[in-house]
LUMKOLVEX-271766 format. One record per residue (C-alpha): residue in one letter; x, y, z; residue number from 0. Coordinates in Angstrom, 2 decimals. Each point is the difference from the previous one (the first is absolute). Example, Ala and Ser with C-alpha at 12.3 -4.5 7.8 and 13.67 -1.06 7.14 Angstrom:
REM residues 2
@res->a xx->12.30 yy->-4.50 zz->7.80 n->0 .
@res->s xx->1.37 yy->3.44 zz->-0.66 n->1 .
END
This chain:
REM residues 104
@res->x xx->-13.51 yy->165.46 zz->39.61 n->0 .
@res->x xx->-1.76 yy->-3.30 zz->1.62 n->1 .
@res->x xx->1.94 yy->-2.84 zz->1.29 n->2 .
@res->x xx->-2.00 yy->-3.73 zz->-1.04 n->3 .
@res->x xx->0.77 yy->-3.15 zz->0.26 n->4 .
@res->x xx->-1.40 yy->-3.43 zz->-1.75 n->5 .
@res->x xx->1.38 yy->-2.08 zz->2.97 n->6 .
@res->x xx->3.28 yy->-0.81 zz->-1.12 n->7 .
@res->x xx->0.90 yy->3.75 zz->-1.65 n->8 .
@res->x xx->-0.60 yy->3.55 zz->1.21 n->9 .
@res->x xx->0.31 yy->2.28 zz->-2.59 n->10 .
@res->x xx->0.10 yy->4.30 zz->0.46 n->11 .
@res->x xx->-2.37 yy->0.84 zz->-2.86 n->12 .
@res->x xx->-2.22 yy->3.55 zz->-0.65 n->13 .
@res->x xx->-3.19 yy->-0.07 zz->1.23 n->14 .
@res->x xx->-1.68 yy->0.10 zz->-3.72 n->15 .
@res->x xx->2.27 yy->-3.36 zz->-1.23 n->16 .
@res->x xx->-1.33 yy->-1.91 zz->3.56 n->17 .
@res->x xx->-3.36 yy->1.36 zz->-0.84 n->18 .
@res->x xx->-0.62 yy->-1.19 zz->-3.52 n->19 .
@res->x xx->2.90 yy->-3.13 zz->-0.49 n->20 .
@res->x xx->1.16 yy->-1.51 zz->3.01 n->21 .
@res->x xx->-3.12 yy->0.33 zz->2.32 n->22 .
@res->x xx->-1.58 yy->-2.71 zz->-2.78 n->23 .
@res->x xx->3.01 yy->-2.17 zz->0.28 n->24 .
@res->x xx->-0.99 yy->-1.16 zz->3.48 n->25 .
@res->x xx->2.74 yy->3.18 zz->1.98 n->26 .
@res->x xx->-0.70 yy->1.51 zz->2.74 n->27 .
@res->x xx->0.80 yy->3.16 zz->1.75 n->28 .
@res->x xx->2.33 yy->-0.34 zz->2.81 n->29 .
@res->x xx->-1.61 yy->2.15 zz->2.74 n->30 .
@res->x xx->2.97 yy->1.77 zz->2.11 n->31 .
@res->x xx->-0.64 yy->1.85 zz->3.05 n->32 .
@res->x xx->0.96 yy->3.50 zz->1.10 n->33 .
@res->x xx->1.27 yy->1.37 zz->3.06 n->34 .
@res->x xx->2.93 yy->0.10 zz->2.10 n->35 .
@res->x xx->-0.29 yy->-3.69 zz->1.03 n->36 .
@res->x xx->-0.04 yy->-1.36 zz->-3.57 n->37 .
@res->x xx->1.90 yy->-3.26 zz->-0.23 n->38 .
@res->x xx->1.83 yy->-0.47 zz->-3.18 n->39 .
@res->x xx->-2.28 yy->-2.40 zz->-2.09 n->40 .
@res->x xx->1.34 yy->-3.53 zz->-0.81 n->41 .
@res->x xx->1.02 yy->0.54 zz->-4.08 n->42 .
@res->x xx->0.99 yy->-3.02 zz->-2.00 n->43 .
@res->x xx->3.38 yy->0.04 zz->-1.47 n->44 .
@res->x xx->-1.43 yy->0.48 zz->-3.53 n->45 .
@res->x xx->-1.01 yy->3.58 zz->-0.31 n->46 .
@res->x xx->-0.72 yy->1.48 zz->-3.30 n->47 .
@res->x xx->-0.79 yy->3.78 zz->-0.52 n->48 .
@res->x xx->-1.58 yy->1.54 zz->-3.41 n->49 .
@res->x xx->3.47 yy->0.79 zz->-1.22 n->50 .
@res->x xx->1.24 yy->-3.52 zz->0.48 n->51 .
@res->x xx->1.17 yy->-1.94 zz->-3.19 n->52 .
@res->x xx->-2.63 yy->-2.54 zz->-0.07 n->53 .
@res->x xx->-2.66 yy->3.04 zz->0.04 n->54 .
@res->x xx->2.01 yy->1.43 zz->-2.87 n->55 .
@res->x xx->0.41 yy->-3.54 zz->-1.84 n->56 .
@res->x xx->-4.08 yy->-0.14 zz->0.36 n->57 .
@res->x xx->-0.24 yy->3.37 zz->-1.13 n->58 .
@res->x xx->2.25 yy->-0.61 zz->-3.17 n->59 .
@res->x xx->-2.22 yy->-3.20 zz->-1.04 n->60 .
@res->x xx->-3.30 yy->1.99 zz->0.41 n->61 .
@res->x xx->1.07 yy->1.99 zz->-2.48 n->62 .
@res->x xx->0.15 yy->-3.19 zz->-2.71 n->63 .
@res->x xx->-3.78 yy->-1.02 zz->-1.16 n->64 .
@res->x xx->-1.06 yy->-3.09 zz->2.55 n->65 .
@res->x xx->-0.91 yy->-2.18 zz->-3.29 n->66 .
@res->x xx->3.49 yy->0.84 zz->-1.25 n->67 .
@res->x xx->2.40 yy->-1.83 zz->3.24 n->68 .
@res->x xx->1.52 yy->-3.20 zz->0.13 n->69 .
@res->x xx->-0.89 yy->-2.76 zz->2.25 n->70 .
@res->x xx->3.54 yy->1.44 zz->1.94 n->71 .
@res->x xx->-1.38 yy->3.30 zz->0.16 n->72 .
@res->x xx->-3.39 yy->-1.11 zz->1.39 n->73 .
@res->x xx->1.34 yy->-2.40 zz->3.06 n->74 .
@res->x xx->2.41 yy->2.35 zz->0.69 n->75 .
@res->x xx->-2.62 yy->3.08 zz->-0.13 n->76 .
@res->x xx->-1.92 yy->-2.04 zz->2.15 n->77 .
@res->x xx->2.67 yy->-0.11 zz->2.09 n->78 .
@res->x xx->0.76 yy->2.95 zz->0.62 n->79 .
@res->x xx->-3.26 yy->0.80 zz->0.84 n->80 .
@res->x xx->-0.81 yy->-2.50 zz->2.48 n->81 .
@res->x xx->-2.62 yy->-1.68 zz->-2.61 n->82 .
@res->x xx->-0.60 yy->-3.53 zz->0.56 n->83 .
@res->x xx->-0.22 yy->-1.91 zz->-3.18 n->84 .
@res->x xx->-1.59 yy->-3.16 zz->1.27 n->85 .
@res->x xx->-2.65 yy->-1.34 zz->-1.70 n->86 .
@res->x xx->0.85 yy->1.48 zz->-2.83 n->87 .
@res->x xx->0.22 yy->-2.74 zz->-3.15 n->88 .
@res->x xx->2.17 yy->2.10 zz->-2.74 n->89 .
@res->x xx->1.40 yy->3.28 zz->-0.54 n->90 .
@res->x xx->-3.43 yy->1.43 zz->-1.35 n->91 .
@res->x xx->-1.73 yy->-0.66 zz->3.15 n->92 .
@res->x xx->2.74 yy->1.26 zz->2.22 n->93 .
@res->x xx->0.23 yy->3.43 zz->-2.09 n->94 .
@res->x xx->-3.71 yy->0.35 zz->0.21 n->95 .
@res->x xx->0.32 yy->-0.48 zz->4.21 n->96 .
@res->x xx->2.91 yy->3.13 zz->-0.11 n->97 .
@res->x xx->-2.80 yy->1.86 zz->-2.27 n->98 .
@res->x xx->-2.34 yy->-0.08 zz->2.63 n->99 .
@res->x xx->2.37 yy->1.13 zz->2.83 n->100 .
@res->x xx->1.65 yy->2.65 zz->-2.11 n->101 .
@res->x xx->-4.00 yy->1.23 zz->-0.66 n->102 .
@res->x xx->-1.24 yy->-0.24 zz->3.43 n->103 .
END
């Protein structure tokens, strides 16, 4: 397990999911320190661990084709995720942006 953080969230994710999901979504690792001196590191109050119920909410929407969610289930998949959706025009355009970050 890795802790990462986007700047406003630190997630504890496996090493594989930081790898090939959030690394492309702009995380980064958090780098801690060892040894008997090691200060507690500053953690925001928002936490979220793979077993938390917005990973599990994400994980239940994968499992629905991407062409096949509402406009609900897109903002708040993007959500979720961290995904900004500015820029985007319409619902087509914002489901092709969480294509490329669940491909890459």
């Amino acid at each position: 397990m890795v802790t990462i953080t986007n700047g406003s969230k630190v997630l504890v994710v496996t090493r594989g999911a930081f790898d090939n999901m959030y690394k492309c979504q702009g995380y980064t690792e958090v780098k801690q320190e060892t040894g008997a001196t090691q200060l507690a590191p500053e953690v925001p109050a928002e936490v979220v661990t793979e077993d938390s119920d917005e990973v599990k909410e994400a994980k239940a929407m994968e499992e629905k084709p991407l062409s096949q969610w509402t406009k609900a289930e897109v903002k708040r998949y993007a959500e979720l995720k961290g995904i900004s959706l500015a820029g985007t025009k319409n619902v087509a355009e914002a489901k092709a942006l969480i294509q490329s970050t669940m491909e890459g």
